[in-house]
C-alpha positions in Angstrom: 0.0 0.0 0.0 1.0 3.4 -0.9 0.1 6.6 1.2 0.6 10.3 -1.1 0.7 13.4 0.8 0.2 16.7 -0.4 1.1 19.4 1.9 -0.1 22.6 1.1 1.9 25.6 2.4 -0.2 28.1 3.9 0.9 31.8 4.3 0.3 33.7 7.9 -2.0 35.9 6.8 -5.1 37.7 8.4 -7.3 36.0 5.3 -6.5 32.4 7.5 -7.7 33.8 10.9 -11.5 34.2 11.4 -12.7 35.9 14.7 -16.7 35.7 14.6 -17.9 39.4 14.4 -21.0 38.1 17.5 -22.1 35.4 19.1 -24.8 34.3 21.5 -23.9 32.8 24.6 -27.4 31.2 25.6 -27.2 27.3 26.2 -28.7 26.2 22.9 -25.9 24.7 21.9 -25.1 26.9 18.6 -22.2 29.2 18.8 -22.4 29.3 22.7 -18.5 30.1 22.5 -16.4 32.5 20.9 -13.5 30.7 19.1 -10.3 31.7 17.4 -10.6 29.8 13.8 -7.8 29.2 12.0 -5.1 26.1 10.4 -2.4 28.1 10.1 -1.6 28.8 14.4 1.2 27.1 16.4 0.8 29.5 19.1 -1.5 32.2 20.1 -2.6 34.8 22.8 -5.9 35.9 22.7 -7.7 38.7 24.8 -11.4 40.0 25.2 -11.7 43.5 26.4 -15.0 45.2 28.0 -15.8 48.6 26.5 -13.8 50.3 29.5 -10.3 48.1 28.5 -11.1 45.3 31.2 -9.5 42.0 30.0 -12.8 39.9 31.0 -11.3 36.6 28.7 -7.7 35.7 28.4 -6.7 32.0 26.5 -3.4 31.0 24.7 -5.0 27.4 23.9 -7.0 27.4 20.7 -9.4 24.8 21.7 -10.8 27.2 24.7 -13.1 29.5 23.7 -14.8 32.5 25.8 -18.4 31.5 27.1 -19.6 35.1 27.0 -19.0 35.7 31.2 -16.2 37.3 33.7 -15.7 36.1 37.2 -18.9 33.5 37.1 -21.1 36.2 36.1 -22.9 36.5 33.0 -21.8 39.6 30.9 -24.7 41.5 29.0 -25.0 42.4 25.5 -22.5 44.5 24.4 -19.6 44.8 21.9 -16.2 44.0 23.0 -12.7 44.5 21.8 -10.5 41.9 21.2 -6.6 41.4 20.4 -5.0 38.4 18.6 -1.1 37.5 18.6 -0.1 34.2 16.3 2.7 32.7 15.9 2.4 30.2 12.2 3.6 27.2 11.6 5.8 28.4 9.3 7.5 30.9 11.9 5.5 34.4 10.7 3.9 36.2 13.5 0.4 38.3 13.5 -0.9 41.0 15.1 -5.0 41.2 14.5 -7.6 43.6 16.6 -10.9 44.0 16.2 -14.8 44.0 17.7 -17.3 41.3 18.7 -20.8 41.5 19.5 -22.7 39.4 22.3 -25.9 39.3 21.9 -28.2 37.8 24.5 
């Protein structure tokens, strides 16, 4: 038996990283969480700020996402500010910003 791989090279680029823009934290089981998508990540930091610069999420593992709450305590709707460091498999870093909306 013969295995053929094909390995695609993938660029660090923003256009490989998708942030949802909102998400709806409410137990029905579709996009409860607020994920960092992406193939192209070896290592990341990822922080959610409130409106007033409080960090209220804070993960470095990919696989954890932010459940829409700080300290226990369910957060309301709002829009919060997040910021993104990567580090790509193939050694490039990132530096990505931007806004997401919880919407309850």
């Amino acid at each position: 038996t013969t295995l053929t791989m094909t390995i695609i090279p993938t660029e660090c680029k923003e256009e490989f990283v998708f942030v949802p823009s909102a998400f709806t934290p409410n137990g029905d089981g579709e996009n409860d969480l607020l994920f960092v998508r992406s193939e192209i990540i070896e290592e990341m930091h990822f922080i959610v700020f409130n409106r007033w610069g409080q960090e209220v999420f804070d993960t470095r593992d990919q696989s954890v996402g932010w459940d829409g709450t700080f300290r226990g305590e369910e957060l309301p709707a709002d829009v919060f500010g997040w910021s993104l460091e990567i580090v790509c498999f193939d050694g490039g870093t990132l530096s990505m910003k931007g806004n997401v909306t919880l919407i309850r």
